[in-house]
DRENMINU-849885 format. One record per atom (N, C-alpha, C): residue in three letters; x negated, y negated, z negated. Coordinates in pm, whole numbers, plus 50000, padded with zeros to 5 digits. Each point is the difference from the previous one (the first is absolute). Example, Ala and Ser with C-alpha at 12.3 -4.5 7.8 and 13.67 -1.06 7.14 Angstrom:
ala486815056949220ala500894988150000ala499104988050000ser500354989550072ser499184988149994ser500774989149927
***
This chain:
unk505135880087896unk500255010749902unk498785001249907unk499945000949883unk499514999649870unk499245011750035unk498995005749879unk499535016249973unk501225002649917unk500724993749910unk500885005249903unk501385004950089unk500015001150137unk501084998850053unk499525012450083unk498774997750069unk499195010350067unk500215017749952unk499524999649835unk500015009249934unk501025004949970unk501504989149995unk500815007949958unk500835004050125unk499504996650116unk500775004950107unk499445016650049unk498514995649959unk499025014950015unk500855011949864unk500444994849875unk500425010349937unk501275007049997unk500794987650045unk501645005850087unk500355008050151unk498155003050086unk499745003950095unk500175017049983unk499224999249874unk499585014849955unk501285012649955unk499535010650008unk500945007649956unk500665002949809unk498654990249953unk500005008049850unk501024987449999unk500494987850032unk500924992149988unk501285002150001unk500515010350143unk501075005250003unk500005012649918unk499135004349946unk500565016449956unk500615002849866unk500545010650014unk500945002549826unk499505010349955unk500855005549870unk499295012149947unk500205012650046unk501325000550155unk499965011650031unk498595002250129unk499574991250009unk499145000250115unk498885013049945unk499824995149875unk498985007249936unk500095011249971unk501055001049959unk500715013749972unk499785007550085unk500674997850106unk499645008850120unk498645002850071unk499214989949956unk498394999250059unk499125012949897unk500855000149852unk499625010049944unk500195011750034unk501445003950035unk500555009350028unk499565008550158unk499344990550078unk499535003050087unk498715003150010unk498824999149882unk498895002649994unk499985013249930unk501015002249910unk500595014949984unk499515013850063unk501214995550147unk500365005550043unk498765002450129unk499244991549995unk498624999850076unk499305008149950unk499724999749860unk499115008949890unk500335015150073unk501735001649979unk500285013450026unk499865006150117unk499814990250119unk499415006150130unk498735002249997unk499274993849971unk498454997549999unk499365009349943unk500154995649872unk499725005449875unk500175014550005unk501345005850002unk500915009649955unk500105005250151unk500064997750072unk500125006150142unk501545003350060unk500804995149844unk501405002050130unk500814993550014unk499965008250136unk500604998950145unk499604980550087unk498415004750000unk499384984050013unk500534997950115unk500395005050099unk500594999150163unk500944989049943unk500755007349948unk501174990349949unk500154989249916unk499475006449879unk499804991549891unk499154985750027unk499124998650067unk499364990049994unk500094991150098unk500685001350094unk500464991150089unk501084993849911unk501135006249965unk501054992849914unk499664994349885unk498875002149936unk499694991749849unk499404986750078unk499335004150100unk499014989050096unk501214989150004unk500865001950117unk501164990249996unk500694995249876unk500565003849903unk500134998349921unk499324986049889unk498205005050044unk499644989349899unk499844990050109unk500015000050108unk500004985150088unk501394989649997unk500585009850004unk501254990850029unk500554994749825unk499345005449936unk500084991349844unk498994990249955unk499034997450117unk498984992049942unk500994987850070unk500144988449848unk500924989250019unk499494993950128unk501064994850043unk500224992750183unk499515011250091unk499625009050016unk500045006850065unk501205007350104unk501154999249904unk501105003150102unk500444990550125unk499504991349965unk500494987350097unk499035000550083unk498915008050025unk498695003150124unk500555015050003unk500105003549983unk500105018450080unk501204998550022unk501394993849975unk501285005150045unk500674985450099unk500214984949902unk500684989850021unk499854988249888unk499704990350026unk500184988949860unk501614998049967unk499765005049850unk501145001249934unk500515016250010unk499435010850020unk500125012150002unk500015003949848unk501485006449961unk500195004849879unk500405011849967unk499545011750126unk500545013750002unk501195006450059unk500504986150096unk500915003950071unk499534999750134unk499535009050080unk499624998350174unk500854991850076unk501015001449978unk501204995550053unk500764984449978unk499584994449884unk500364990649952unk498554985050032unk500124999350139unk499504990850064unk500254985849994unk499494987849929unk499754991550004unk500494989950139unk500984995149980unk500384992450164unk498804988249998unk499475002750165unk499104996650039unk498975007049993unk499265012349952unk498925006749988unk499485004350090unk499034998550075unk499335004550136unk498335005549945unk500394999749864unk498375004050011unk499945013649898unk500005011650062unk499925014449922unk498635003850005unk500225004849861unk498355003150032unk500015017850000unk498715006849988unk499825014650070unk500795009749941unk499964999649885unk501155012049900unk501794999150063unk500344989150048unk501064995750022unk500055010350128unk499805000150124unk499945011250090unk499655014250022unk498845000349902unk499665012450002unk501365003849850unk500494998549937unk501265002749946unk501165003550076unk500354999050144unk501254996050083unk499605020250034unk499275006949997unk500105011550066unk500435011549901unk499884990649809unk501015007649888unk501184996650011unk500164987150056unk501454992049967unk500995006650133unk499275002750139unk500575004650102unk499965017149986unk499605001749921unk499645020049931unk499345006950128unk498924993250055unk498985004750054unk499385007249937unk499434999049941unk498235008049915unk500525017349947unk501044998649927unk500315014649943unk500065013750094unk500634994450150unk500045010850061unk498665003050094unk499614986449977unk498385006050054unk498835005649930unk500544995249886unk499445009149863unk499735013650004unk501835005250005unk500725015150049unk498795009050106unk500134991350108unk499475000250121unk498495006749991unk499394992349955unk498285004949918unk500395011349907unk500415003149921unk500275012749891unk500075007250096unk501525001650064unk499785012650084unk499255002350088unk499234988950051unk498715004550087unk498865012149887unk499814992949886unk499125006949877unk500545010749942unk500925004150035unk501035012349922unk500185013650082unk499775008849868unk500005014150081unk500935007949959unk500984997050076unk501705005449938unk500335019050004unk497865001050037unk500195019449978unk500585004149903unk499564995549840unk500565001549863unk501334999849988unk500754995450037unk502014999250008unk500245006050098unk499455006250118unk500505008150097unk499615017349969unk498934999049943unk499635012549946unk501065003549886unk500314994149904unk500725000449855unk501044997150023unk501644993150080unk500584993149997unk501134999749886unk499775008249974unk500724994149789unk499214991249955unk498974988350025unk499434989249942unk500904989450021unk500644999350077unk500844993150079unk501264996649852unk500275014149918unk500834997949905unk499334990149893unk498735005449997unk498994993449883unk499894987450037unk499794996150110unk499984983550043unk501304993449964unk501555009750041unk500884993349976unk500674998649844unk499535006449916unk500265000149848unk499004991949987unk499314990650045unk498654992649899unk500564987550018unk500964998850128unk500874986350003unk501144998849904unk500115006649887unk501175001249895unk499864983749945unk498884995049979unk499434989049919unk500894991050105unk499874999150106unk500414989450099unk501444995249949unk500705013350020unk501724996049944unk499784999349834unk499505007449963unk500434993249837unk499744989649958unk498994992850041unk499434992449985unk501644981750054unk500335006750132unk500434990750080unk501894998449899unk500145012449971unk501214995749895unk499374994149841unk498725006149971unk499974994149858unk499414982350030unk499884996150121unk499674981750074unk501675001349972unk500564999250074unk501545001349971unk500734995149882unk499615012749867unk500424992549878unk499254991049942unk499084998250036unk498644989049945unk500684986050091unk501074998650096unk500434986650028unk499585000350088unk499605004250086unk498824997250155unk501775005150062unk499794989550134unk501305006250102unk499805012950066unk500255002050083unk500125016850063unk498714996050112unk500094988550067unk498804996350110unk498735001149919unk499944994049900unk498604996749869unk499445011249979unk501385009049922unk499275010349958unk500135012950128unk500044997550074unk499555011550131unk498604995450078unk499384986949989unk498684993649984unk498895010949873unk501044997049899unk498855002649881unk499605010550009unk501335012950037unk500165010949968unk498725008850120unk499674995150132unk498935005050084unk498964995849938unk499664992549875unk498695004549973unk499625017049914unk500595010549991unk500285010049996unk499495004850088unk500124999050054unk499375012450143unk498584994950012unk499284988849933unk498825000949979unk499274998050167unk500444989150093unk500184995350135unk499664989250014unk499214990449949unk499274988850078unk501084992950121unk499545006150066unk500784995450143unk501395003550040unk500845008449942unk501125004749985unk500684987849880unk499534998349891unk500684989849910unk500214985750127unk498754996050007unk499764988450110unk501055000450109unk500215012250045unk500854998750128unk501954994949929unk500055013349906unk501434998449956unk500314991449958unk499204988249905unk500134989349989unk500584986650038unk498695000950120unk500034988950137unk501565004150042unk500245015150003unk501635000950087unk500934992249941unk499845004449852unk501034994349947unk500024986449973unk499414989250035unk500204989249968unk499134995849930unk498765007449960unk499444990949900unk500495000949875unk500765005549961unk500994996349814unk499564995549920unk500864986049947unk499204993449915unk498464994450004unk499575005250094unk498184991950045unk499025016449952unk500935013549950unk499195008549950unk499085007050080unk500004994550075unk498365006150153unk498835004549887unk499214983649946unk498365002249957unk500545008349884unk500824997749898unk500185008549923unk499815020149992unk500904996250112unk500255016850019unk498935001450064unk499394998850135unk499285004950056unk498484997049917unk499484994249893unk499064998049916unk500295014049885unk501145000649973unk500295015349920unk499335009550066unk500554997350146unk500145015850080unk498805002849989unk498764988350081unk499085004650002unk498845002049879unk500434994149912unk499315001249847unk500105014649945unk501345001150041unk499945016749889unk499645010450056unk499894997850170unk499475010050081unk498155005249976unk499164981649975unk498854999449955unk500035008849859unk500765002349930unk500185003949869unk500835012749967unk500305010050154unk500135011949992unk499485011049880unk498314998949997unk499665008549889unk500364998049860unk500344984649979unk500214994849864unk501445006149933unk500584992850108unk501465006549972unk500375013249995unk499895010350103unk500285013850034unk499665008949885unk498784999049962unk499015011549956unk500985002049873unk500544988149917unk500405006149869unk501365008250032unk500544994950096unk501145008750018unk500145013550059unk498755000550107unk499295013350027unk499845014249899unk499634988549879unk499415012849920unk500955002449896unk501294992449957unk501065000049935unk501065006950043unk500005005350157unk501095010550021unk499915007550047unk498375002449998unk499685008750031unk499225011849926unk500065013350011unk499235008349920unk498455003750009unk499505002049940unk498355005950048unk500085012250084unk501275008949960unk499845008750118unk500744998950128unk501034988950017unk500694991650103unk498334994650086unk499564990849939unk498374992050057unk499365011950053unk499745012849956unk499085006950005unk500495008950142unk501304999950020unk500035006350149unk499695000450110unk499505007250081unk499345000750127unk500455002950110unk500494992750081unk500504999550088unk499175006450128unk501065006650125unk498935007050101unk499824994850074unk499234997350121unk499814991850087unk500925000950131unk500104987550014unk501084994450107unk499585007950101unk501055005750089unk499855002550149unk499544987850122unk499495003450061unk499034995350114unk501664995050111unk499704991350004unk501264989950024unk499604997650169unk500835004150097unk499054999750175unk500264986750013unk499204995850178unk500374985249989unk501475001450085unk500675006650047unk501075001950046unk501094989549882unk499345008249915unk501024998349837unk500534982250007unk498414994649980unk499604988649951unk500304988250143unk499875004350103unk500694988250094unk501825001249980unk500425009449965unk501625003250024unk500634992249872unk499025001849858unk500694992149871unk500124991150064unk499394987350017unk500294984150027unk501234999850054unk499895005250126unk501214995850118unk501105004649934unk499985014549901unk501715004349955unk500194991449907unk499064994649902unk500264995449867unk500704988950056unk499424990250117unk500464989350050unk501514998650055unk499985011950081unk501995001350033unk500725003149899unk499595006349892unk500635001449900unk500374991849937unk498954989449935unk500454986549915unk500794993350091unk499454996350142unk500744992450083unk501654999850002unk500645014950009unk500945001349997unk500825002049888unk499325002549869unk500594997149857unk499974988549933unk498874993350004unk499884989149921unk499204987650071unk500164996150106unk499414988350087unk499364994449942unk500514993849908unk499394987249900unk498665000649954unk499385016050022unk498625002249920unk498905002950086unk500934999250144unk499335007350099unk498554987150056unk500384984849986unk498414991449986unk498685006449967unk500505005149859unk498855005949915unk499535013550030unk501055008249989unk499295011850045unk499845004850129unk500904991950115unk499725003950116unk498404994450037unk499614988249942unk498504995550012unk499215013749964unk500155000749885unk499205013349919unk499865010550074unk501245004250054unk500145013950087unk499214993350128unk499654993050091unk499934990750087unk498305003749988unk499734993149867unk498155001249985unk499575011749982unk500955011849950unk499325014050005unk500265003250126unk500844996650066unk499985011350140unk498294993450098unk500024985949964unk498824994550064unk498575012849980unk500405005449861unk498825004349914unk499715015250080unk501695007749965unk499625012350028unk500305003050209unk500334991150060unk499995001450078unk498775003350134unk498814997749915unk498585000050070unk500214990250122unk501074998250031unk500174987550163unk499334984649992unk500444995449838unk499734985349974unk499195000049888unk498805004450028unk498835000449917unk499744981649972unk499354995550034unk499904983650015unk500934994849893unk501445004450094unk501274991849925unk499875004749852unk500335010149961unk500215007649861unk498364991749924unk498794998450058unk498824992949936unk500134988749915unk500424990550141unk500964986749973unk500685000449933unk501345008849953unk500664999049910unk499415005749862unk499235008649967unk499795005349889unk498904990449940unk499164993950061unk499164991549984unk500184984950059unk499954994950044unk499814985150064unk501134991449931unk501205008550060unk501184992050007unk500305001249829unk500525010149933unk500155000249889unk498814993849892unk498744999449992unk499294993049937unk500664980850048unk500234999150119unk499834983749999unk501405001749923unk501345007250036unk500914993349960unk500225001349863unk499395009549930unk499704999049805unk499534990549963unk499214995450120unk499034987549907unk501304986449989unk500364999850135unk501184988249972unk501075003149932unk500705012849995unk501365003949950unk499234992349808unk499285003749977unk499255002249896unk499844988749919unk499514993750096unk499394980049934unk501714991050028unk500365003450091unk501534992450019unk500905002849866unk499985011349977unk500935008649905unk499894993049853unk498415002549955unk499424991949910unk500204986350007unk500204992550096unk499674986950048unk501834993649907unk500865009650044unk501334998449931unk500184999849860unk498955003649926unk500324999949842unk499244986449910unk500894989150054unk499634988149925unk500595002849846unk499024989849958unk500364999249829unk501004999349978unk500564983650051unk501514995349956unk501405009450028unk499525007950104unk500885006750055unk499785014849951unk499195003749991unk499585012649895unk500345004649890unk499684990549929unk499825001349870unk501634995149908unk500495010050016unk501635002649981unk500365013049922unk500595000849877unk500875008649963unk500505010950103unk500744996850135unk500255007450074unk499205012550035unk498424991050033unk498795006950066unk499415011749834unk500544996249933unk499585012049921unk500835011749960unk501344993050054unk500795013650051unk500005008550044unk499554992950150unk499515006650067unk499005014050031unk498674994049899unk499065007449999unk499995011049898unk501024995449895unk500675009649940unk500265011250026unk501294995050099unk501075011450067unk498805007250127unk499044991650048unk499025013050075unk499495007549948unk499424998449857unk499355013549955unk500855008249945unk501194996949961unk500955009350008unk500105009250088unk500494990550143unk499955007650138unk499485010250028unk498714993949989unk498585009650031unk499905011149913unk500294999649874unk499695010849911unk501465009450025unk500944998750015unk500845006550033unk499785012850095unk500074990750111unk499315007650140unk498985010049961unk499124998849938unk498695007849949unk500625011049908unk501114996749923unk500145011249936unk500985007550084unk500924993450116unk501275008350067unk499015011750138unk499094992749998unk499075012450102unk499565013049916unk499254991749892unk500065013649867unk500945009849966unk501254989250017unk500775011849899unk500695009650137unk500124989650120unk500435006650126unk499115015650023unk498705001549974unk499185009450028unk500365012749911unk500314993049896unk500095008549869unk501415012050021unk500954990350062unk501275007250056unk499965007750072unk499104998850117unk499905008450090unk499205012349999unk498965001249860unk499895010350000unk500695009849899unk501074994849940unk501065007949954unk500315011350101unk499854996750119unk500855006450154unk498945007450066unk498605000649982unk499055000150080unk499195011549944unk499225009850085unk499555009949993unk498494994150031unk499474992150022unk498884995250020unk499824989449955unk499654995249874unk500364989349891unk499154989550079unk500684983849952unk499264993050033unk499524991049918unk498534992949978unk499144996349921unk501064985849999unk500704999149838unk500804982850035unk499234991449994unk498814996949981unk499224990650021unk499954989650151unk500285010850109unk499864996250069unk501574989050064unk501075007649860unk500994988650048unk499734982749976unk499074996649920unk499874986749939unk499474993450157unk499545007850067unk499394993550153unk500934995250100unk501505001049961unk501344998750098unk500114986050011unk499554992449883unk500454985250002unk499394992950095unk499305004250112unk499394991950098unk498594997450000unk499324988550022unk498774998249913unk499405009250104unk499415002150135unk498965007050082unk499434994650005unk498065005249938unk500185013149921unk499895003649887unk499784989049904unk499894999549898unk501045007849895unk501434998050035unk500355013149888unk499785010750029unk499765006950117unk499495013550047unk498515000949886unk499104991549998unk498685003549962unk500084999649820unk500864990049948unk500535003549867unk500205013449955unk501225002850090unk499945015749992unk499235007249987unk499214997450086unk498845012750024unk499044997749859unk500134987449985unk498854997549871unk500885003849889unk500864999049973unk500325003649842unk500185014550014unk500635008150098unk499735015650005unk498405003650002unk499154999449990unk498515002150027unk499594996649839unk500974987749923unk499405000649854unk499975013249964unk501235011850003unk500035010249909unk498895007950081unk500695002850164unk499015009350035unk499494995050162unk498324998049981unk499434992750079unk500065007250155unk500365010949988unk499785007750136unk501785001350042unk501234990449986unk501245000750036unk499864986550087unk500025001450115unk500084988850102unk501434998950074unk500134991049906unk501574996550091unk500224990850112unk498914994450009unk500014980750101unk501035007450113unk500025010350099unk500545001750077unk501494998649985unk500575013649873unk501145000149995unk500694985049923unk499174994349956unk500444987449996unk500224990250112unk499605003750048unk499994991650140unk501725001050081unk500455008649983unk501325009850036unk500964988949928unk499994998649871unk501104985549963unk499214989050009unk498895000550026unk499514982449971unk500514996550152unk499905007050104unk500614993550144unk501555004650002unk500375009749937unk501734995349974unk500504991849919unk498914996949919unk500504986649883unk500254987150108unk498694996850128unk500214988650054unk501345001850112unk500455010850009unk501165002450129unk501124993749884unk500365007649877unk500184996349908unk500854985649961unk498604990849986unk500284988449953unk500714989350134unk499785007450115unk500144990550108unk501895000749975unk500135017950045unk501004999749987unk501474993649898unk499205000349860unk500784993949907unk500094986750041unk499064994150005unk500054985550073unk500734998550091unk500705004850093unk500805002950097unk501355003649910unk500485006449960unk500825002449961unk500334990149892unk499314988449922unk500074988849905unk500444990150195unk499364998650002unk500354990950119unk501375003750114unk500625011449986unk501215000450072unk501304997849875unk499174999749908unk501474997949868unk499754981950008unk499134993549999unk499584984249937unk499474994250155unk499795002150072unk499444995750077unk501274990350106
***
């Protein structure tokens, strides 16, 4: 063999040989979205594990080392004869088997203090008007051409759920390959809570709506707080099964929490377990949004119809709040409805920050807290209820 033969076997070795122009694309798009964790600070838990995956699995030949040679974005579409997977390829099998979401669940409610919705339980309404975005969203996929499975995918990025989009997804089949898509929405616009919310915050709402002061929550016993989990749990169980993965985990990690029995366990879950499994749910998730397969007309539908979603939801908690104090002798600050769409805790602390622009001494984080954990009972449930119609 020649050097002229040498060299050109060394340059057909390399990745810049195989790569195209979506490779790049996405290598851009993923340094982005790095900026905005890093840089910008949100939601780096999330955000930056998924931009992380993202730009690996686009650096050309690379898919053929983290998944399978000849890997083109289908997990499933295996190469006869292939015995050699590489690491992304397995640590992927616990999204593809819908492992990770309910252990996700699992950690939240270990971290969650469901005093705020047991003290208030009309938040519960405010959580469930912020899912308006979910269905409108899932008929306007509908007339946009998406089938009824597609757009009941698209339509849970609404509830503003990370791990709830991920799960309903995986149920349904996968549709159309819209996993990295959607679940890259979900968790993008969640990082981008303040961006989005705030203008709609202050657009339906009044200065003397913002300016209300709410009284402080009653002192919630722990009697209270071991009994939610277990009822909330027979309850879904026996209405809506289908949702019960997700939130029976959830209910599952708070009883760990408020139970004082499984101190350790509830640790493990709020910490250990949920940090490792973000990091993989995270880089796998990312790991799914190849160029060729990405970079589609469809996928901007998509991301379309989520900020739709999302902004919907944000205004149906708003306007949900707004209704209720038509009825109400003890008005309530609607600010705190924009916190229903899910997102713990970050739309709770939105709240609290754009009420504090007018007047710095109105602290809402609490009563926000009241729909931001009925927003996540919320989104599970809708997800459940998309999954007993399509599933």
């Amino acid at each position: 063999m020649n050097l002229q033969e040498m060299l050109k076997n060394l340059w057909e070795s390399t990745g810049l040989y195989a790569s195209s122009w979506q490779n790049y694309v996405m290598i851009v798009i993923a340094c982005i979205l790095l900026y905005l964790a890093i840089g910008k600070k949100y939601e780096p838990l999330l955000l930056l594990p998924i931009s992380f995956g993202m730009l690996m699995i686009n650096i050309p030949g690379a898919a053929d080392v983290l998944y399978f040679p000849g890997y083109a974005g289908d997990s499933h579409a295996i190469p006869d004869g292939t015995t050699n997977f590489g690491l992304f390829y397995y640590l992927y099998q616990g999204v593809d088997k819908v492992i990770y979401p309910p252990l996700i669940f699992l950690g939240i409610g270990a971290m969650t203090d469901f005093g705020p919705l047991i003290a208030s339980p009309k938040s519960l309404i405010i959580g469930a008007g912020a899912q308006l975005g979910i269905f409108v969203t899932f008929f306007g996929a509908i007339l946009l051409g998406f089938s009824g499975v597609a757009a009941a995918a698209i339509a849970i990025i609404g509830g503003a759920d990370g791990p709830t989009a991920i799960y309903l997804t995986q149920m349904l089949g996968n549709p159309d390959n819209l996993l990295p898509t959607i679940a890259i929405a979900a968790y993008s616009y969640m990082a981008l809570i303040p961006v989005i919310q705030r203008p709609f915050m202050k657009l339906l709402t009044t200065k003397k709506e913002r300016l209300i002061k709410m009284e402080q929550l009653r002192t919630v016993s722990k009697r209270e707080k071991i009994m939610f989990p277990i009822i909330v749990t027979i309850i879904v169980a026996l209405i809506l099964p289908q949702a019960l993965p997700l939130l029976g985990m959830l209910m599952l990690g708070n009883l760990l929490k408020e139970s004082m029995v499984t101190e350790r366990l509830a640790k493990t879950a709020s910490n250990e377990l949920i940090n490792i499994v973000t990091i993989i749910l995270g880089i796998t998730v990312g790991s799914k949004a190849l160029g060729s397969t990405f970079l589609t007309p469809m996928t901007l539908g998509v991301i379309v119809l989520g900020v739709v979603a999302f902004s919907i939801g944000t205004v149906g908690g708003i306007l949900t709040a707004k209704i209720m104090n038509l009825f109400l002798k003890k008005k309530i600050n609607p600010l705190i409805g924009s916190a229903g769409v899910s997102a713990v805790p970050m739309a709770a602390r939105v709240s609290n920050k754009v009420g504090q622009e007018d007047d710095p001494q109105n602290f809402l984080l609490m009563h926000a807290m009241g729909p931001n954990v009925a927003g996540v009972i919320g989104s599970a449930v809708a997800a459940g209820i998309l999954l007993a119609f399509f599933g």
